[in-house]
FIDOGU-119329 format. One record per residue (C-alpha): chain; x, y, z. Coordinates in Angstrom, 3 decimals. Example, Ala and Ser with C-alpha at 12.3 -4.5 7.8 and 13.67 -1.06 7.14 Angstrom:
2
  unit      east     north        up
     A    12.300    -4.500     7.800
     A    13.670    -1.060     7.140
This chain:
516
  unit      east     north        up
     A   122.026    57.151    99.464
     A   124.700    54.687    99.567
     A   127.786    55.768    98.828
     A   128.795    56.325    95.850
     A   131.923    54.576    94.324
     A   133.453    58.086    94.192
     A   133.082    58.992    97.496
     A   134.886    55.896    98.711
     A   138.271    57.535    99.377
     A   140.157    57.267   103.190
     A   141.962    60.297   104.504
     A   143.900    60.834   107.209
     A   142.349    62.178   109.968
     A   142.162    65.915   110.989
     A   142.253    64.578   114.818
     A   145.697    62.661   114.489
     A   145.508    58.899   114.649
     A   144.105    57.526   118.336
     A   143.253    53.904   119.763
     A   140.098    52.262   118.934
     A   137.582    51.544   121.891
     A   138.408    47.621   121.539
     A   134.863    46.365   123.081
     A   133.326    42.728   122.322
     A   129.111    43.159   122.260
     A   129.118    38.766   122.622
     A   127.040    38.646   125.171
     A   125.740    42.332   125.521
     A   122.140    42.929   126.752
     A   119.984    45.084   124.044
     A   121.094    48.269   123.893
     A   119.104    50.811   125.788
     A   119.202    54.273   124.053
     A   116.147    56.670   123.496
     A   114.782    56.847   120.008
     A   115.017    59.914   119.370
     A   117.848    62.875   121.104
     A   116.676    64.958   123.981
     A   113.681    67.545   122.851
     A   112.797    71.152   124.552
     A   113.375    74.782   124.464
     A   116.785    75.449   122.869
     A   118.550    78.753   123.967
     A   118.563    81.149   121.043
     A   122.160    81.240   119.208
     A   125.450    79.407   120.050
     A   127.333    77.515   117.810
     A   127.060    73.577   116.910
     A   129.827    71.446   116.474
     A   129.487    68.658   113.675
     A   132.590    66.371   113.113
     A   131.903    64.624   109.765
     A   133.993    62.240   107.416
     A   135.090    64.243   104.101
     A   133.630    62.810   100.863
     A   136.931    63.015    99.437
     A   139.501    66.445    98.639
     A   137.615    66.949    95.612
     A   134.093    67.567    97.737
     A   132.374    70.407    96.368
     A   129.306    72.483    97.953
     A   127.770    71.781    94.281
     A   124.763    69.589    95.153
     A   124.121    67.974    91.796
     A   127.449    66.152    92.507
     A   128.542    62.621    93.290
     A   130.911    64.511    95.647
     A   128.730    66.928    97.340
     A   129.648    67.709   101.381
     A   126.039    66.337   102.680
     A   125.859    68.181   105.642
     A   126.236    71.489   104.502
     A   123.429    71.098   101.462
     A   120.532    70.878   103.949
     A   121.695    74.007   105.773
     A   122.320    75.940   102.697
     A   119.664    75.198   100.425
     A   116.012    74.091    99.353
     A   114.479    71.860    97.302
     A   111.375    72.520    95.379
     A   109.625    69.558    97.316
     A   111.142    67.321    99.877
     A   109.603    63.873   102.163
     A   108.227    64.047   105.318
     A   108.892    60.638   107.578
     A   105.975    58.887   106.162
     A   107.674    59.238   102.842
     A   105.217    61.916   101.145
     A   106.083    64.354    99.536
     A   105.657    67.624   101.011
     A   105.891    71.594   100.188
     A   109.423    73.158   100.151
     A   110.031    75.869    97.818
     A   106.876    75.158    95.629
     A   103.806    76.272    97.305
     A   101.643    73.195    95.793
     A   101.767    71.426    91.960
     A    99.430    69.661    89.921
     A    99.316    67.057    86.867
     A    97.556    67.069    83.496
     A    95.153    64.324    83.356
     A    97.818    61.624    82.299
     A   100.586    62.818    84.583
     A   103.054    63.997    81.321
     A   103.293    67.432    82.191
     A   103.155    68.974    86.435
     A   103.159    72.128    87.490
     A   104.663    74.175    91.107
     A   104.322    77.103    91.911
     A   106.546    78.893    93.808
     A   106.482    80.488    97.011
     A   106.306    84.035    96.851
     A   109.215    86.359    98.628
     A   112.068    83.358    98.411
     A   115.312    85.034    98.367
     A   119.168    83.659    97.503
     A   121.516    84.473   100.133
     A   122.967    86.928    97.666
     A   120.129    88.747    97.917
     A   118.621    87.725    94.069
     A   114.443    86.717    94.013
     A   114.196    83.260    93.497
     A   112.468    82.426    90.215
     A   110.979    79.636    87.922
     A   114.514    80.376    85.446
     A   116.599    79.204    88.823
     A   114.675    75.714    88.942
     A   114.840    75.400    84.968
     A   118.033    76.036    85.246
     A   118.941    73.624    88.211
     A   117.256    70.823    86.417
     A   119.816    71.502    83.126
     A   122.526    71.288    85.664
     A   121.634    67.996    87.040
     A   120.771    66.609    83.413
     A   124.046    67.729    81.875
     A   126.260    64.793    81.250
     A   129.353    67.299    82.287
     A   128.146    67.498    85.520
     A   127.910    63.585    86.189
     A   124.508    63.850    88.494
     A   123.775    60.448    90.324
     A   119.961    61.975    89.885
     A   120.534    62.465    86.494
     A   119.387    58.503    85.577
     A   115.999    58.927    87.906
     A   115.390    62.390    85.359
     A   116.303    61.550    82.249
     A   112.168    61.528    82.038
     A   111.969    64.749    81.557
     A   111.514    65.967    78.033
     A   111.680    69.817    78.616
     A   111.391    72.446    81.714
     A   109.118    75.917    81.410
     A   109.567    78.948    82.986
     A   105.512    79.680    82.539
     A   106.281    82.717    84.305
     A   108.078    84.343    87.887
     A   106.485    81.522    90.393
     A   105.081    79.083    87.984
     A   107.397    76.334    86.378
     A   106.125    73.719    84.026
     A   107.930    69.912    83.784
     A   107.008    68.367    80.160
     A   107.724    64.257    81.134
     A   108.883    62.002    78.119
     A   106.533    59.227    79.764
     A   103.805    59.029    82.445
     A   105.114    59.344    85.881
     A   101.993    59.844    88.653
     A   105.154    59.676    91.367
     A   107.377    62.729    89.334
     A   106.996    64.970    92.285
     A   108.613    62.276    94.768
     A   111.648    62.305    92.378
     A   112.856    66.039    93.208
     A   112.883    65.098    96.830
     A   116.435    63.746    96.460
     A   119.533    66.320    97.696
     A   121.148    66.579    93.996
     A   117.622    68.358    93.361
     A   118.620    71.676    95.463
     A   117.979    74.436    93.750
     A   121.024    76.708    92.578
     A   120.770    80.451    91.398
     A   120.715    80.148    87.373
     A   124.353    80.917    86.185
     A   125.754    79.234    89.172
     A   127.190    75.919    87.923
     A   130.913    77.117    87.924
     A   130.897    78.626    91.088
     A   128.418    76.953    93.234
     A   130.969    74.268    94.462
     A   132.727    76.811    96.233
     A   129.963    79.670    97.289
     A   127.289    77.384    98.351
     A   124.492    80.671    97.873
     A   120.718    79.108    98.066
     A   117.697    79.893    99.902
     A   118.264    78.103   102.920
     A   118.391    78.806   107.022
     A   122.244    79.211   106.914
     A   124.848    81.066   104.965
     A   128.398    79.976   103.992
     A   131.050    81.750   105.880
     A   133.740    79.483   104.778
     A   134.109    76.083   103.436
     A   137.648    73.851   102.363
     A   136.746    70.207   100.792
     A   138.120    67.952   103.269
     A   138.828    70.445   105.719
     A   136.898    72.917   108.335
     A   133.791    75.188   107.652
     A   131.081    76.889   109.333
     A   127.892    78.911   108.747
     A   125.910    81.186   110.124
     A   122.062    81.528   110.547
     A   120.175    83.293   107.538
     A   118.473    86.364   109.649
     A   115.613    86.577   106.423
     A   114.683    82.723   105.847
     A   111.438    82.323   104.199
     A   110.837    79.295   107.007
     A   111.836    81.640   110.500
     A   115.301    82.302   111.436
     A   116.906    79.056   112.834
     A   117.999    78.608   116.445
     A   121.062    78.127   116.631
     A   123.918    81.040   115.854
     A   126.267    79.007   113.718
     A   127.229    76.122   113.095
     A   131.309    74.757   112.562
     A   132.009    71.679   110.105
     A   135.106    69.656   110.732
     A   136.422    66.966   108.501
     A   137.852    63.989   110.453
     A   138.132    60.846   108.538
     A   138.784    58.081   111.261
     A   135.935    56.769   113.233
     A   137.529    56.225   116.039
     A   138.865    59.860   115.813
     A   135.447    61.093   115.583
     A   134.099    59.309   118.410
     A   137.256    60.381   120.853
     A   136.738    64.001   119.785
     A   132.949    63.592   121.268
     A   134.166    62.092   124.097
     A   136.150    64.657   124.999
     A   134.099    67.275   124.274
     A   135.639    68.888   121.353
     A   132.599    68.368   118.932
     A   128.689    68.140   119.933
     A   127.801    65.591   117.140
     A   128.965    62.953   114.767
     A   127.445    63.256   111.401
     A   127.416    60.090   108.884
     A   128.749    57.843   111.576
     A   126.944    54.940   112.816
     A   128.438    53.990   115.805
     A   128.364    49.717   115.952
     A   126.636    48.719   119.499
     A   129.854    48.844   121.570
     A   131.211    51.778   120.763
     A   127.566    53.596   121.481
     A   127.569    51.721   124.841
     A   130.858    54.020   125.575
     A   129.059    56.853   124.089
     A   125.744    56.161   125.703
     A   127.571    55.846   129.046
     A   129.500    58.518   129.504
     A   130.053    62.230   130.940
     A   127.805    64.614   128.815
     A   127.099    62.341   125.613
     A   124.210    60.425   124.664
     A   123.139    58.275   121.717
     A   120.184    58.876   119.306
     A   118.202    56.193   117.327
     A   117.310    56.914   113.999
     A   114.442    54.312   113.709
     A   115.647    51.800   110.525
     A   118.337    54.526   108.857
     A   120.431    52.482   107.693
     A   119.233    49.960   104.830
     A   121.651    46.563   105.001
     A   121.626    44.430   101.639
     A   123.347    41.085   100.394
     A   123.255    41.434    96.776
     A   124.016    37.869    94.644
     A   125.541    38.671    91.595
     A   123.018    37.352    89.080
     A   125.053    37.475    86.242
     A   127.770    35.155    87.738
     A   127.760    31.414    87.705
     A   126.669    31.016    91.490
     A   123.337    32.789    91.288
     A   122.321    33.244    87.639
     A   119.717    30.314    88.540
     A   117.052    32.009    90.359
     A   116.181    28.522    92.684
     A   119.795    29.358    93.605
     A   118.633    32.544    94.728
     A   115.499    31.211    96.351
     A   117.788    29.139    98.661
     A   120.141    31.434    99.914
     A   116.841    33.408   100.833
     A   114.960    30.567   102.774
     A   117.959    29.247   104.249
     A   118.121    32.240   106.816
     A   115.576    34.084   109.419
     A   116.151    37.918   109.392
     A   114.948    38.170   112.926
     A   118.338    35.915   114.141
     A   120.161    38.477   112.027
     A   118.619    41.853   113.852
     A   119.019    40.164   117.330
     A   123.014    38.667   116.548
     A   124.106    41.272   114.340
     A   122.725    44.804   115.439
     A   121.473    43.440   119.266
     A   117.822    44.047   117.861
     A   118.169    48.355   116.738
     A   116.565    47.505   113.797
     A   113.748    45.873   112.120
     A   113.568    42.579   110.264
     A   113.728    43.033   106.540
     A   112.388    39.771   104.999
     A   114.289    40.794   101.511
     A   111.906    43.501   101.128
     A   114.045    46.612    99.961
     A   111.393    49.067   100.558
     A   111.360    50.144   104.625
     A   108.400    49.722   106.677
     A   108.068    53.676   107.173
     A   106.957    54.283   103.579
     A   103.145    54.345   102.947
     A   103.554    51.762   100.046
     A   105.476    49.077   101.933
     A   104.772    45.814   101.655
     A   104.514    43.399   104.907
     A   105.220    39.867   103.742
     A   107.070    37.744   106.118
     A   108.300    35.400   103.568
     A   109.383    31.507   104.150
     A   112.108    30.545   105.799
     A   113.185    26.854   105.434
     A   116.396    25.811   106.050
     A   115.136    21.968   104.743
     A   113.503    23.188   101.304
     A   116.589    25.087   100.879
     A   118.846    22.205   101.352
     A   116.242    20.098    98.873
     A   117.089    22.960    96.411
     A   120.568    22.446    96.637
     A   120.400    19.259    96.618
     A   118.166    19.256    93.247
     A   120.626    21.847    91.702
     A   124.024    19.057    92.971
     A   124.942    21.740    94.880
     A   125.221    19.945    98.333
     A   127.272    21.802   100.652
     A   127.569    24.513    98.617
     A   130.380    27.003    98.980
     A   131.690    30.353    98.185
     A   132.852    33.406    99.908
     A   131.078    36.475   100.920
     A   132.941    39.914   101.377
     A   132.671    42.113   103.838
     A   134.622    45.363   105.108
     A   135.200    47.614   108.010
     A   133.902    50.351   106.185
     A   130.756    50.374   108.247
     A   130.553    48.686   111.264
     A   127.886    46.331   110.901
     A   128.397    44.499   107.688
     A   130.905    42.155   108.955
     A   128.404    41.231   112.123
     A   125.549    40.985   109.269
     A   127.924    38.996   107.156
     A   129.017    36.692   110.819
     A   125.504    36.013   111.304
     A   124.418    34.880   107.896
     A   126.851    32.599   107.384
     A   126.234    30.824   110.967
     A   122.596    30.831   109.671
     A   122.860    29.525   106.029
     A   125.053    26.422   107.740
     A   121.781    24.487   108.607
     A   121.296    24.972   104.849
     A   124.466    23.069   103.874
     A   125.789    26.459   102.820
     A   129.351    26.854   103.629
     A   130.554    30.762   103.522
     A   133.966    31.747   103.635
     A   133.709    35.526   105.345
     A   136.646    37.563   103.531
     A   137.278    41.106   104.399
     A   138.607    43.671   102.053
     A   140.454    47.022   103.133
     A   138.069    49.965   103.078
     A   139.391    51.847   100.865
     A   138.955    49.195    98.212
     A   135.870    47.612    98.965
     A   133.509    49.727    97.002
     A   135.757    49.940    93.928
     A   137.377    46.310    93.736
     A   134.661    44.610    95.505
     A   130.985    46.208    94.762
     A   129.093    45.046    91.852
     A   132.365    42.627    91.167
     A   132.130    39.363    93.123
     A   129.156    37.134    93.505
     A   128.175    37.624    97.095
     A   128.706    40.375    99.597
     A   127.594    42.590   101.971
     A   126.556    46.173   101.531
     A   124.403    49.355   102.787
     A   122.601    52.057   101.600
     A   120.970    55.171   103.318
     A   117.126    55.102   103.701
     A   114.844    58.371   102.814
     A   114.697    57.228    99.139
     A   110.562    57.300    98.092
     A   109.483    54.216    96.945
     A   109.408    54.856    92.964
     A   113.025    56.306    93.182
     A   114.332    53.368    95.184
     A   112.593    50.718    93.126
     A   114.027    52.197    89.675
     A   117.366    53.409    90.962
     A   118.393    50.289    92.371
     A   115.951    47.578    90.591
     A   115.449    48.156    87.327
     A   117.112    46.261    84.549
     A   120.488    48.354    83.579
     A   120.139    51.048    86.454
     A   123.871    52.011    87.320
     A   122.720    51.452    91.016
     A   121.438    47.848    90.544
     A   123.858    46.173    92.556
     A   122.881    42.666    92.248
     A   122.393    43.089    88.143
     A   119.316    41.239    88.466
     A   116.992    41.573    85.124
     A   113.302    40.979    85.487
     A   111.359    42.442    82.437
     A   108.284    42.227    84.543
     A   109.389    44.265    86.618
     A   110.505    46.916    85.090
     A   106.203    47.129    83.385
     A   105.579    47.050    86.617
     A   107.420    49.983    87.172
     A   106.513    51.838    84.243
     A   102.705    50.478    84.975
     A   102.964    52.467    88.555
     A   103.863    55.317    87.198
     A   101.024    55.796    84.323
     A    98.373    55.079    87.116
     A    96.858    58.012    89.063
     A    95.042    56.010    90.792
     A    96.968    56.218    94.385
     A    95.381    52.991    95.413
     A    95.945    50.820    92.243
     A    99.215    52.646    91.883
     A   100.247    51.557    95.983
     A    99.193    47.970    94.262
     A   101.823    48.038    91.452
     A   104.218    48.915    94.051
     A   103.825    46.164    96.344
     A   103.839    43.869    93.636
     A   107.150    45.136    92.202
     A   108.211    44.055    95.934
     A   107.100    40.978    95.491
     A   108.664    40.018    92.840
     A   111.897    41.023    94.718
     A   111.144    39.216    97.452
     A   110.585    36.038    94.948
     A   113.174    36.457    92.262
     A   115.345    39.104    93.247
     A   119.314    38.573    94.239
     A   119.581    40.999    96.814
     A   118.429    40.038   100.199
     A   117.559    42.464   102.674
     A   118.388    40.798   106.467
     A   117.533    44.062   108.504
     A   116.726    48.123   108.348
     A   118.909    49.463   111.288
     A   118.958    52.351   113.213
     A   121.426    54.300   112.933
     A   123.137    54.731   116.539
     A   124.344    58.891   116.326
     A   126.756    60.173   119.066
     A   125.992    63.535   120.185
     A   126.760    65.843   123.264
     A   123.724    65.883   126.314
     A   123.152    69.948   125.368
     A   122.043    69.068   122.271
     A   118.158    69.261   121.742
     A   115.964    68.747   118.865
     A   118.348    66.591   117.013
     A   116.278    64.841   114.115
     A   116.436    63.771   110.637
     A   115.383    61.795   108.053
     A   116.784    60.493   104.924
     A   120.172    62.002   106.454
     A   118.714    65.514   106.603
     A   118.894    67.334   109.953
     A   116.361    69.712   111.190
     A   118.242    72.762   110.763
     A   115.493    74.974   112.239
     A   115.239    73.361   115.033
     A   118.319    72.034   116.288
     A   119.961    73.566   119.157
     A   121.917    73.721   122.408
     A   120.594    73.369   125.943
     A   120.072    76.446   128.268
     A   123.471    77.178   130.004
């Protein structure tokens, strides 16, 4: 997900301070790095490396929270369900599930033989309980708004637990995919931010928020022990930190950095580290404020839209790692994506403005180092909306402040979020009239029956239908544009093989080190 406001905080590195890599990409041929890392036999054991930005000193192994240490909660725990890379929703814990006829109440049963790393049975009371801990208003879930369907939670018996919905939802089963949705042991809350027990391929040995911690393989997983030995977390806040540490060999990968394109060349090019693509990661939005004064009119909206080509964006902005998004929010990986390649007119935008007395209009858009590409995305618009009459002054704003000063505040910006969301999560979290996530405001009552029409229907086909017209009417009236999906460019060391994830979840099984 993108993150939150909470988790917006700068530290100082654990490296020490170094020089940035200081390269121009003007000019730079496409980038030429594999799509995915190197795959093969692994070695059995040895002992990963992951240098990873801190959430913030308050991080906490908890995974309902807003502050949770991502890369530890995939190693440590399961999920009753989670997506594969076509975005469906797959067994994890649960075994299979079912629906009553009108999709109100669903049913999973468990797998049989799951066990806690403290050595407790898991049972349907652990995933009641989870749920309770990501609905309680104490613990301040970001998942709590996509659950507050849920009317009630059964522990039918052992394996079998029963979800009691306040409305229809034919998509419920999607919405436990999402990492707050680990289950805990019940009785956990106050301690799990600390202990980190679950059901998953690793164990905690040792974990400080904002500093070092490592775990070690889980000997009785329910899935097959994992490959590697161990793995060691360390917290180092600058980018440019992280990437030197790679580069000199002190860490095997860079977790939750997306290296821009010349920094990867670097990467890419040197002694004993490569560069993974992860195929449109990294989901790159220009939200228009919709309650402000610029773009409350949606032919406002519509012009800022036709007035630019997301394929000049991809090539100028990301050197083509990406894919065009054609303000469609949903990513062309998910079965119930919509391809429309909508208009793009520079002239019926400028007849717009011109019909609105807004000739030459101007205003500023915002942009930040905080990830590398959203000044480049921000670059490129603006030289695009210019045959438009649109006239953009590019402002950036300090990291540290952009996603609390900035975000949600001023009319027109740039901004990112993390792909792996399924479709009837992403389209309520971040669409629907009110949502804390909807980052353009925009209110379309349609829409939201559209939304609640998708998820009465159990008809997968008719359903898909509701979907793609929900996109639509993004495409058409929203105020966020979507320029381009990137991939995220992920610096690792050559002896790691079977690197892979999706929705910024590694393959924990699988991952490993080359044979010495």
């Amino acid at each position: 997900m993108s993150p939150s406001i909470d988790r917006r905080t700068l530290l100082a590195g654990a490296f020490g301070s170094v020089a940035t890599l200081g390269l121009v990409a003007c000019g730079a041929p496409p980038l030429q790095v594999p799509r995915q890392a190197a795959t093969g036999t692994p070695r059995r054991g040895g002992t990963l490396r992951i240098a990873r930005p801190a959430a913030s000193a308050a991080e906490t192994l908890d995974p309902a929270s807003s502050l949770s240490a991502y890369e530890y909660l995939g190693a440590l725990y399961n999920r009753l369900v989670r997506l594969d890379r076509a975005g469906q929703t797959v067994p994890d814990l649960a075994s299979d599930w079912s629906s009553d006829a009108d999709a109100t109440t669903w049913s999973f049963r468990l797998r049989g033989g799951v066990r806690f790393h403290d050595g407790r049975a898991l049972t349907a009371r652990d995933v009641r309980y989870t749920i309770s801990h990501i609905l309680d208003p104490k613990t301040a879930s970001p998942q709590a708004g996509p659950l507050e369907l849920i009317k009630g939670v059964d522990a039918v018996d052992a394996t079998t637990v029963r979800f009691r919905l306040k409305t229809p939802n034919a998509e419920f089963p999607s919405l436990l995919t999402a990492y707050q949705c680990y289950i805990i042991p019940e009785g956990s809350a106050s301690t799990i931010g600390r202990t980190g027990i679950g059901t998953g391929p690793f164990v905690l040995d040792g974990f400080a928020p904002a500093g070092a911690g490592s775990v070690h393989a889980n000997e009785d997983y329910f899935g097959g022990r994992a490959t590697l030995d161990r793995i060691d977390f360390f917290s180092i806040q600058d980018t440019s930190a992280r990437v030197n540490a790679l580069l000199a060999h002190q860490v095997d990968l860079l977790s939750q950095t997306n290296l821009d394109n010349p920094t990867a060349r670097v990467v890419a090019g040197s002694s004993g580290t490569t560069v993974a693509r992860v195929a449109n990661a990294q989901w790159y939005t220009m939200p228009m404020l919709a309650t402000s004064k610029e773009f409350s009119d949606p032919r406002m909206r519509q012009a800022m839209k036709l007035a630019y080509d997301p394929r000049a964006i991809l090539s100028t902005a990301i050197q083509g790692t990406g894919t065009a998004g054609w303000d469609n929010p949903v990513p062309p990986q998910l079965k119930d994506w919509l391809d429309l390649e909508r208009e793009h007119d520079p002239d019926k935008a400028r007849s717009i403005l011109r019909t609105l007395g807004r000739e030459n209009f101007r205003t500023r858009i915002y942009t930040s180092a905080y990830e590398p590409n959203l000044t480049p995305i921000a670059t490129a618009y603006a030289a695009q909306a210019q045959q438009a009459g649109i006239r953009l002054q590019i402002t950036n704003v300090a990291a540290d402040s952009y996603y609390t000063q900035i975000w949600m505040q001023r009319p027109l910006m740039v901004s990112y979020w993390f792909t792996g969301r399924p479709v009837d999560q992403l389209l309520n979290q971040i669409f629907r009239s009110k949502s804390s996530y909807n980052e353009s405001a925009w209110s379309n009552p349609r829409f939201d029956r559209l939304l609640d029409a998708a998820r009465a229907d159990t008809n997968d086909t008719t359903r898909r239908q509701k979907y793609q017209d929900a996109q639509r009417l993004i495409i058409e009236d929203g105020a966020d544009m979507t320029p381009v999906f990137g991939d995220r460019l992920v610096g690792l060391s050559t002896n790691v093989v079977n690197y892979s994830e999706y929705g910024f979840e590694f393959d924990y099984l699988s991952l490993g080190l080359k044979e010495a």
